[in-house]
N, C-alpha and C positions, 0 to 999 in steps of 0.2 A: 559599088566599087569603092574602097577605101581611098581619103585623098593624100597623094603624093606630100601634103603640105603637113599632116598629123604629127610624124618623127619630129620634125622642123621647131612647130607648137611645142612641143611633150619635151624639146631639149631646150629651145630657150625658155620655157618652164622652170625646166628642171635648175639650167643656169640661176635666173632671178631668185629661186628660191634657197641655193646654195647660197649664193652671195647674200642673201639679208640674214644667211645665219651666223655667215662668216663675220658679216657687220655687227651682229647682236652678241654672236661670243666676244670679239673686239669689247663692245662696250661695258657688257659685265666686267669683263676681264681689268678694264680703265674705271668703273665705281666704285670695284673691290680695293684696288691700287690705293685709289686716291681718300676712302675710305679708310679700308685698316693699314696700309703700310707705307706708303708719303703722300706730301700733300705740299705743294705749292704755297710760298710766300712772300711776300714784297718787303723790304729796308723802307719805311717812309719816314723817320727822322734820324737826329744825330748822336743817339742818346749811346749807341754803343762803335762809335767810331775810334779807333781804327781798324776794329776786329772787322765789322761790318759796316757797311758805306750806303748810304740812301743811294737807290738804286741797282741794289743788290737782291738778285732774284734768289729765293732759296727753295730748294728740298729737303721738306723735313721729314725724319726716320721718325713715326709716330709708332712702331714697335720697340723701339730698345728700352724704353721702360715698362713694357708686358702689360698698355693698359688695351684692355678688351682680347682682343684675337690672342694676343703676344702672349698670353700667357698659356695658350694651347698649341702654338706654332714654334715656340724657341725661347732657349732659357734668354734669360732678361736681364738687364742691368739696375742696379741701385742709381738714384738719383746719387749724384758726388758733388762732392764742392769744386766751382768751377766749373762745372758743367753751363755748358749753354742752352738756355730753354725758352719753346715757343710755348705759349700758355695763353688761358682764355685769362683776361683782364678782370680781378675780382670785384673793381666796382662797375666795370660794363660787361658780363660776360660776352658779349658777342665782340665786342675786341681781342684782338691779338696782340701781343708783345713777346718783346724777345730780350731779355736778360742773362745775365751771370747768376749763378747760383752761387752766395757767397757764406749762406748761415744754413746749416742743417736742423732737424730734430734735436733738441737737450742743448745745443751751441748758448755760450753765452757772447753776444755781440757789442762792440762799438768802435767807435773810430774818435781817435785823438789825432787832433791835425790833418785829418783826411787820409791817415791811415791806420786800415782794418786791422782788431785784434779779437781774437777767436778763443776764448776757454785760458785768457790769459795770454795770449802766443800774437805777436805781429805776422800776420800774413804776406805772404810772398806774392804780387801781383803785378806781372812783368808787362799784362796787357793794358794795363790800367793809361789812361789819358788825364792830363790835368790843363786844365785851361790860362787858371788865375792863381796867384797865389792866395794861402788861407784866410777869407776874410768873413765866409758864413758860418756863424757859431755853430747854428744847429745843424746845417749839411756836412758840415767839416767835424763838429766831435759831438756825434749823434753817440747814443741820443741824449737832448735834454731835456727837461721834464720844465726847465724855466724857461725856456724861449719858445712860442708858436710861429712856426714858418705862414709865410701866408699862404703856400699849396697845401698845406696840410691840413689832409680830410678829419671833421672832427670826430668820427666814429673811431679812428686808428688813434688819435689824440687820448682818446680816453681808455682804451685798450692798452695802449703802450703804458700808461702811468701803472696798470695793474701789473704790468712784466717788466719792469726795471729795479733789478735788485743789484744795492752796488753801483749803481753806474752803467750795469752791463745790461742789455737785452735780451730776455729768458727767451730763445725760441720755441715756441710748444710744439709737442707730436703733432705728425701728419703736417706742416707745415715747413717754407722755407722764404729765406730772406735772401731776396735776388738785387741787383744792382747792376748797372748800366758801367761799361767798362769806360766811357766818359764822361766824368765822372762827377763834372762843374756843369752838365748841360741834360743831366738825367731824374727825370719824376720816377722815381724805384717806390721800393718799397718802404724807405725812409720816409715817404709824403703819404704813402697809401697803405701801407700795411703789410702782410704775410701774403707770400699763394700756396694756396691748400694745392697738397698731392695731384687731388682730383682731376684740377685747374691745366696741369700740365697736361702738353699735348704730346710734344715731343721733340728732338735734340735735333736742332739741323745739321746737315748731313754736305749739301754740295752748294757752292755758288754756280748754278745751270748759266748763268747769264748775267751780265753785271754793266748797265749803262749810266754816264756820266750826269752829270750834276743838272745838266737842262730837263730830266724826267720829274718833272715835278708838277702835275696839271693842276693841282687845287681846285679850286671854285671857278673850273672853267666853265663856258655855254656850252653847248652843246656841238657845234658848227668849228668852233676853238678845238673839242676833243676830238674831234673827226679830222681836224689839221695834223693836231699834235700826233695822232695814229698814223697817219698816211706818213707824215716827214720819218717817223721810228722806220716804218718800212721801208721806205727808200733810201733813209742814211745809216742802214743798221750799223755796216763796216766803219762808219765814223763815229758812232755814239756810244760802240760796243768799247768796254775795258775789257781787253784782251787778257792783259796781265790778270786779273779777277775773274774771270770766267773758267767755270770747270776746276775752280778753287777747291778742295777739303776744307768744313770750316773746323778751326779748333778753337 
């Protein structure tokens, strides 16, 4: 005699095995995402305030420049000056930063007085932050070839003297010269060099979430970051910048 219990078996069978599908297309579904078309990133200094604020959680569109999928899935945009861009760090590739895109391909670049001029033309730069007035020769009327900053890498040091004709800065193909919209308190490309095409990831896109100034765990213990997580969860509504959250960045 067949047991009354079989159906029973054979449907929460069936159940369990449904649901681990439902779980596994979920998470293809969340590697493809996060993979080719955004990806999660944290503000952790000041270098581009007041576009963007330590603490400012971002979504980045890592197709609108067509690298990898992008170019099979939808027409693409040109990198543009001005553009906002997250890119792999060219002297740490496994860093990320997030810069202004201020020198294109063939641009010829410098700044008198700490302001940008482009192919001859002073630039229009309404997001720009100034902290101090002009007192650093070489961050303020870059570039020079007579003063060494002390951040300055000496590979970019010697690089830069073969690309300064005139005064100006030749930006080569495939390359661009990004800069920190704060503008007295930014390591760019001034100290470090160009970021290759490649390097770029992609333009962010949203501030998902945006918390105030006390998110800063640094060189905590371990017991410290497990504090620091529980109070985030319990004082989300007090820590959250409302006005910043679910931002467009431009």
């Amino acid at each position: 005699m067949d047991s009354p219990y079989r159906p029973i078996v054979r449907t929460l069978g069936s159940d369990v095995i449904g649901s681990l599908q439902s779980l596994l297309g979920t998470v293809v579904i969340a590697v493809f995402v996060i993979t080719f078309i955004v990806q999660a990133f944290q503000i952790p200094s000041e270098s581009m305030e007041n576009t963007l604020l330590v603490g400012d959680y971002l979504l980045v569109n890592k197709l609108c420049y067509g690298r990898g999928a992008g170019d099979l899935l939808m027409p693409y945009q040109k990198i543009a000056r001005g553009d906002i861009v997250v890119f792999h760090y060219p002297v740490d590739p496994k860093q990320h930063f997030v810069k202004r895109v201020i020198g294109l391909p063939g641009d010829r670049l410098r700044l008198i007085s700490k302001k940008v001029w482009i192919n001859g033309k002073p630039l229009d730069e309404p997001y720009v932050r100034f902290l101090e007035p002009p007192n650093n020769m070489f961050r303020d009327n870059f570039p020079r070839l007579d003063i060494a900053a002390p951040r300055l890498g000496g590979d970019w040091w010697l690089q830069m003297k073969k690309l300064v004709v005139d005064g100006q800065l030749i930006i080569p193909e495939g390359h661009y010269f990004v800069m920190g919209d704060n503008r007295d308190d930014s390591e760019d490309s001034r100290y470090w060099g160009f970021v290759p095409g490649e390097n770029i990831i992609g333009r962010p896109l949203l501030i998902y979430w945006s918390v105030k100034d006390w998110d800063r765990p640094g060189a905590l213990s371990f017991s410290q970051r497990v504090y620091h997580v529980a109070y985030a969860v319990t004082h989300v509504f007090q820590i959250t910048r409302w006005n910043r959250t679910l931002r467009l960045v431009h």
